[in-house]
C-alpha positions as CSV (number, residue, x, y, z in Angstrom):
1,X,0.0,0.0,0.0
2,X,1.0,3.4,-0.4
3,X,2.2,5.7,2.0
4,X,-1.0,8.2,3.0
5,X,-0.5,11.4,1.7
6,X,-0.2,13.7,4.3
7,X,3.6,11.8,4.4
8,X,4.2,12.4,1.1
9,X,7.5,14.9,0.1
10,X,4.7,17.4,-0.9
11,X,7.6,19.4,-3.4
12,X,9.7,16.8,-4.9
13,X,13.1,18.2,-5.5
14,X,16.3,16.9,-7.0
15,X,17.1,14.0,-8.9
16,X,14.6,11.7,-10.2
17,X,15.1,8.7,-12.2
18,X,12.9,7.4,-14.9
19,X,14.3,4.0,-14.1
20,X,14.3,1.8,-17.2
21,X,12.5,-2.1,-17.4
22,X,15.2,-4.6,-18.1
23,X,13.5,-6.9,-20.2
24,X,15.7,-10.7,-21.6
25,X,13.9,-13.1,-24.3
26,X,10.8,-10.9,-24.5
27,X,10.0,-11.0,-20.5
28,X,10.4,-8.7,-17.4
29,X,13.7,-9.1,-15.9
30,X,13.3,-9.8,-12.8
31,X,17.0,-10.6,-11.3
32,X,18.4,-7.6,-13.2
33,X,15.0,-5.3,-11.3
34,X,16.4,-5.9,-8.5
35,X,20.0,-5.4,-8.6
36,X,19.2,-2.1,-10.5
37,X,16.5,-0.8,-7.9
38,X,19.8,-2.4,-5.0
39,X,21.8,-0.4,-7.1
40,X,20.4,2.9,-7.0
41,X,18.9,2.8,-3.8
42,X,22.5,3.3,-2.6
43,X,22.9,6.3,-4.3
44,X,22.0,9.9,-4.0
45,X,18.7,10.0,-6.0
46,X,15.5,11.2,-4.4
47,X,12.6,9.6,-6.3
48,X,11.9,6.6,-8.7
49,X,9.3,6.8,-12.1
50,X,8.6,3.7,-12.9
51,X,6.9,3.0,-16.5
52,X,7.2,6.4,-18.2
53,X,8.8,6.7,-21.2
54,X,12.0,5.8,-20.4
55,X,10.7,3.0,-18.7
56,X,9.1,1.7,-22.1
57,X,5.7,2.0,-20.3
58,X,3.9,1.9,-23.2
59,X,5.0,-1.6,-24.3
60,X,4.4,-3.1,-20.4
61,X,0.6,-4.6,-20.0
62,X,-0.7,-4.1,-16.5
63,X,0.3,-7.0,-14.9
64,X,4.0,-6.3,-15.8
65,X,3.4,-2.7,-14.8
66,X,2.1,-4.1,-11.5
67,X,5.3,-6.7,-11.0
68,X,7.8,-3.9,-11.4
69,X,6.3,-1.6,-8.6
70,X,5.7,-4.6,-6.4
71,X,9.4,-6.1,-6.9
72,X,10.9,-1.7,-6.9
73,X,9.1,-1.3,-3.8
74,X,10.1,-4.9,-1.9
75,X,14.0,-3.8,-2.7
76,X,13.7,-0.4,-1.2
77,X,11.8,-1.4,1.2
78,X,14.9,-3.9,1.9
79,X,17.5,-1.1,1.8
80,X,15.6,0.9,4.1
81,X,15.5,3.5,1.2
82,X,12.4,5.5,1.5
83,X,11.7,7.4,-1.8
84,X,9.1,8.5,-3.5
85,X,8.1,5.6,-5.7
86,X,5.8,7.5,-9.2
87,X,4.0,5.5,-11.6
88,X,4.1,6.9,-14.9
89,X,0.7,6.9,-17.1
90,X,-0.7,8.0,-20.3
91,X,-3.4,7.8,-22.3
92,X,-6.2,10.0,-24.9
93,X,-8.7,9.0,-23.1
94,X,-9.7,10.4,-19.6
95,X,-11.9,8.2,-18.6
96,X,-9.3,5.0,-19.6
97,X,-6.8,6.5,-17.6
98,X,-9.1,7.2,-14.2
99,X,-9.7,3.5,-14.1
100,X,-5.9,2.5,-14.7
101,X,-5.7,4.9,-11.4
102,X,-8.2,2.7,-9.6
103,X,-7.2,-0.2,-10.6
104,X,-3.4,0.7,-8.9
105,X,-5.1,1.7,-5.6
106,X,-3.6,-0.9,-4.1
107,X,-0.3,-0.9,-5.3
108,X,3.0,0.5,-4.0
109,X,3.0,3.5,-5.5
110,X,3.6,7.0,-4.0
111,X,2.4,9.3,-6.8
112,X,1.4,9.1,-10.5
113,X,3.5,11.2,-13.5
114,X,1.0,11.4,-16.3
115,X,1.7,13.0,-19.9
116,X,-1.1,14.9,-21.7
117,X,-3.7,13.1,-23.8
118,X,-1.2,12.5,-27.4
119,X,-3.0,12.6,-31.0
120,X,-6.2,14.2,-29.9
121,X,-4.7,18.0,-29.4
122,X,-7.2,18.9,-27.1
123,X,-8.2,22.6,-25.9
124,X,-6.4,24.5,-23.0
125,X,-10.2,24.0,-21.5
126,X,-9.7,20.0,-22.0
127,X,-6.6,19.9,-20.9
128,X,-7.6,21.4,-17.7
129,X,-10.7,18.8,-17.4
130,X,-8.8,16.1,-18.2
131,X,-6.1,16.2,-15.8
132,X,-8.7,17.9,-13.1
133,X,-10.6,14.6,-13.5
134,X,-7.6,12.4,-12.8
135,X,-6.6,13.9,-9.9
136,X,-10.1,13.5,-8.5
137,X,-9.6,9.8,-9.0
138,X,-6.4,9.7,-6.6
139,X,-5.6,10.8,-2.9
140,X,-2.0,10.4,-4.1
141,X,0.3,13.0,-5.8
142,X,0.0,13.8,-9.3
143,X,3.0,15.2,-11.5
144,X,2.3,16.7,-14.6
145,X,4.0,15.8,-17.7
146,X,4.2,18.0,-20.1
147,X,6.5,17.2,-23.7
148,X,4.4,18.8,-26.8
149,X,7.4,17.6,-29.1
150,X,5.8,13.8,-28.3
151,X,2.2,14.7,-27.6
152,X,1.6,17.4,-29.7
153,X,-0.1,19.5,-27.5
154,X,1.3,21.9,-25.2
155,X,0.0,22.6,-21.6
156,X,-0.1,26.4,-21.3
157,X,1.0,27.9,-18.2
158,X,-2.2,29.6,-17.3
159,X,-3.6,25.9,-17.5
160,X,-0.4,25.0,-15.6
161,X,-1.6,27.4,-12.9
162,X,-5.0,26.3,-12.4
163,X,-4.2,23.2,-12.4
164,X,-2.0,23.4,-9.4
165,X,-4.8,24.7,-7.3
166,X,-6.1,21.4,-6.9
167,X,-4.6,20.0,-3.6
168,X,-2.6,16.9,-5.0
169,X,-1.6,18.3,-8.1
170,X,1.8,18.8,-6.7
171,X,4.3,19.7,-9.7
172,X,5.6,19.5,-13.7
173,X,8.1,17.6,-15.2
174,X,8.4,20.2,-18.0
175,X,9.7,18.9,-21.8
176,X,8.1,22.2,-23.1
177,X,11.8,23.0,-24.5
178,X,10.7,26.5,-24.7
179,X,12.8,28.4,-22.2
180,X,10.8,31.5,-22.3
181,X,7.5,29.4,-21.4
182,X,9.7,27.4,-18.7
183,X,11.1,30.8,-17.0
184,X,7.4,32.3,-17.1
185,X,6.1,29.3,-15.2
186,X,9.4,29.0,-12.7
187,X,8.4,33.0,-11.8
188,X,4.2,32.7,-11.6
189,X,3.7,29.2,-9.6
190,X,2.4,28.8,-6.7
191,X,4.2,28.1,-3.1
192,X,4.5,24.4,-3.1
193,X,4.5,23.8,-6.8
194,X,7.3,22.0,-7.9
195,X,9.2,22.4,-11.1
196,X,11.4,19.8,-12.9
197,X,13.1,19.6,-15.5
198,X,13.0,16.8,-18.2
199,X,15.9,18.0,-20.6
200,X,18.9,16.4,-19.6
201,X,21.0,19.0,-21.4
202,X,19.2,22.0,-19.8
203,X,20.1,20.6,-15.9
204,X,22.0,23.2,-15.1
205,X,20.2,26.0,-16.3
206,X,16.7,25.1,-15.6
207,X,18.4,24.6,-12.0
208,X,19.8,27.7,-12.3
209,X,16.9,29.6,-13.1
210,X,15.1,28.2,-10.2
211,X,13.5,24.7,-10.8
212,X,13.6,22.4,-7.9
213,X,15.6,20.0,-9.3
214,X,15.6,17.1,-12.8
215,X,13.4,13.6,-13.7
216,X,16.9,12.9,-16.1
217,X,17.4,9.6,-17.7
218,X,20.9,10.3,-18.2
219,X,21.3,9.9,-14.5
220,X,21.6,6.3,-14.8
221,X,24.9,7.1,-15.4
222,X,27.2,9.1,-13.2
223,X,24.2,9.5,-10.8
224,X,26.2,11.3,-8.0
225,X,27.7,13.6,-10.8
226,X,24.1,15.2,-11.3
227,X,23.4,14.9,-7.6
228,X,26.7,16.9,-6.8
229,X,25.8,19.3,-9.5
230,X,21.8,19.6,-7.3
231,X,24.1,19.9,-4.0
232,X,26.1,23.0,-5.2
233,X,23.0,25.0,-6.6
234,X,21.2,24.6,-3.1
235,X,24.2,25.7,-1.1
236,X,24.3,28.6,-3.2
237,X,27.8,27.7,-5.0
238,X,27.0,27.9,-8.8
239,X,30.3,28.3,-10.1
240,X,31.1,24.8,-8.2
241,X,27.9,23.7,-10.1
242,X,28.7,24.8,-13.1
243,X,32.2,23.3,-13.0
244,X,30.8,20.1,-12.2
245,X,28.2,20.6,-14.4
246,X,30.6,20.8,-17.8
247,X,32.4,17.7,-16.8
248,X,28.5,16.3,-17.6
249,X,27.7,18.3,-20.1
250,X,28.5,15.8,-23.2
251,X,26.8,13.4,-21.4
252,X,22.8,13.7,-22.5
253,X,24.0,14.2,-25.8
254,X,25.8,10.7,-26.0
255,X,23.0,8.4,-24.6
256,X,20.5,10.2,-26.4
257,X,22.0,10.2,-30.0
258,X,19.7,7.5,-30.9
259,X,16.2,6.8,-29.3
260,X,16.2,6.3,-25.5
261,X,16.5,4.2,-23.5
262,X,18.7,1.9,-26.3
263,X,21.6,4.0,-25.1
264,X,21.5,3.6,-21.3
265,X,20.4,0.6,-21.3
266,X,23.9,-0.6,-23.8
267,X,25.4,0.8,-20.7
268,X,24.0,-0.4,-18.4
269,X,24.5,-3.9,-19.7
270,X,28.4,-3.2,-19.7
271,X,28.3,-2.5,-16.2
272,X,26.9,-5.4,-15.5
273,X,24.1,-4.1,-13.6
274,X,21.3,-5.9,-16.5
275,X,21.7,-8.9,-18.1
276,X,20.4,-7.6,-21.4
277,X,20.3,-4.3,-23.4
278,X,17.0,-5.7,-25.2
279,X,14.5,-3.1,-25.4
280,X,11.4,-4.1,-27.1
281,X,9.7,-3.0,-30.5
282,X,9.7,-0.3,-32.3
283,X,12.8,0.7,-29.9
284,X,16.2,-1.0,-31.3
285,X,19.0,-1.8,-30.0
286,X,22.1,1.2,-30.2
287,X,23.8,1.1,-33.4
288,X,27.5,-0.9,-34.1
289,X,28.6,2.9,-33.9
290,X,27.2,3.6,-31.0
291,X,27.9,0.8,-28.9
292,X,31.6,1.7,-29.3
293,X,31.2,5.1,-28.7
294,X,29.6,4.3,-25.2
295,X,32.1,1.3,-24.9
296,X,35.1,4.2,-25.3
297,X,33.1,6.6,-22.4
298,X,32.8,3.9,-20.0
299,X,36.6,2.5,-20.6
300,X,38.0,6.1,-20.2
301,X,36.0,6.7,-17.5
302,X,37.9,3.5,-15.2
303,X,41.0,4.1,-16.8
304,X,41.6,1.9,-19.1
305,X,40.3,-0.4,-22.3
306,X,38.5,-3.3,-22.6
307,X,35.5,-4.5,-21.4
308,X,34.2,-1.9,-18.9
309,X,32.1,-3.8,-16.3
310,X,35.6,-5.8,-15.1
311,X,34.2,-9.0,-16.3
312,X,35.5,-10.8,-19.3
313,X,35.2,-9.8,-22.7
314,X,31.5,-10.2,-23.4
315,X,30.6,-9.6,-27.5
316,X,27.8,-6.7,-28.3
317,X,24.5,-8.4,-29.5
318,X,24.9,-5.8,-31.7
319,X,28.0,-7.2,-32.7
320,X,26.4,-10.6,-33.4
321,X,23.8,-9.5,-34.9
């Protein structure tokens, strides 16, 4: 069951990971689940999306969407890690997704993260209606999601703003990639509206400029990297930030250069920490090109060639293929 509300980190703040699925011969990957969820649970992170788009939600069915909260929740729960633990949901039509949300009542989940309706390009008026309605179907916390470039519909920041006077609406993860809509919003929200960033590349500045912190992907990698980077803008020292900042800066741009999560999930797999890089269709695995270009980051990064997670030699599928 879910922690009651009035618990809850009303403002989440900091970093957030969209954590991948680790799927092997078409299944959830159970083992590899829970040696990433050990894995990360020892790190500085301070919340967990589970089945957004990094998480290849849209290819789980429910009952796989169900095993990897159950099994994410069991191993923090084991480490003694409490975090907020967000589902992430989406779907064109409302009344679709308000049963998905009741049909997770029982499950151990925190909060929800749910993308604006996609195709259907609704009006600033449905937007409002549609997200109103689903957080009248919860008592937990809702995120908004908002990426235009996928949905193609933007959430407007005066919709933003009445949207956040409902009580659990409690924040954005903002993929407008329009900085002068994202700077608007960061100066006209409410007290206890929280702002985060999507865009890996913009961490920095969106912290910067005042958000309360990133849901990045590319944190998989390097995690306490973008954590330090969090630590220094909330102590007030952003040129340490920004130094540590540039040594992540080429980051995002590497593990996105083909569609996510193929990238971090190659990487992942050479660290050992999932047994597979398989991602599921119509995501692909990284490119021959790519997979040496990551290969090269992670070498250089311990100091030396060679197969990077310190086991022997293991051949890209990609390779094989």
């Amino acid at each position: 069951m879910s922690t009651p509300i009035s618990t809850l980190q009303q403002r989440p703040s900091g970093v957030w990971l969209p954590l991948i699925t680790p799927f092997r011969d078409g299944e959830l990957d159970t083992p590899s689940l829970r040696r990433l969820v050990r894995h990360y649970a020892g790190t500085a992170i301070d919340g967990l999306i589970l089945g957004a788009t990094t998480g290849e939600g849209l290819t789980l069915d429910e009952a796989e969407a169900g095993r990897l909260a159950e099994v994410c929740a069991t191993e923090l729960t084991a480490a003694r890690r409490r975090i907020p633990l967000y589902l992430g949901l989406a779907g064109s039509d409302t009344r679709k997704v308000a049963a998905m949300i009741a049909r997770t009542e029982t499950w151990p989940v925190d909060g929800y993260l749910i993308s604006a309706p996609s195709y259907t390009r609704p009006s600033q008026q449905g937007l409002y209606l549609h997200f109103a309605a689903l957080a009248e179907a919860t008592a937990r916390p809702v995120m908004l999601y908002n990426i235009p470039y996928r949905t193609a519909v933007n959430i407007s920041n005066d919709t933003m703003l009445r949207l956040a006077e409902c009580t659990n609406i409690v924040g954005l993860k903002d993929c407008s990639a329009d900085t002068l809509q994202s700077v608007d919003l960061l100066c006209r929200r409410p007290p206890g509206f929280a702002i985060l960033t999507g865009e890996d590349a913009l961490f920095y500045s969106a912290l910067a400029q005042g958000a309360d912190g990133g849901i990045l992907a590319s944190a998989h990698v390097e995690t306490a990297a973008f954590a330090q980077v969090a630590g220094h803008i909330r102590a007030g020292n952003r040129a340490t930030a920004l130094a540590a900042w540039r040594t992540l800066a080429d980051l995002p741009r590497l593990l996105f250069a083909e569609p996510s999560p193929a990238p971090i999930k190659h990487w992942l797999w050479r660290q050992g920490l999932i047994d597979s890089p398989e991602v599921r269709l119509p995501m692909v695995r990284v490119s021959e090109a790519l997979a040496r270009r990551i290969d090269d980051r992670i070498a250089a990064a311990i100091g030396g060639p060679g197969d990077p997670s310190g086991h022997p030699a293991v051949e890209s599928p990609v390779l094989r293929a």
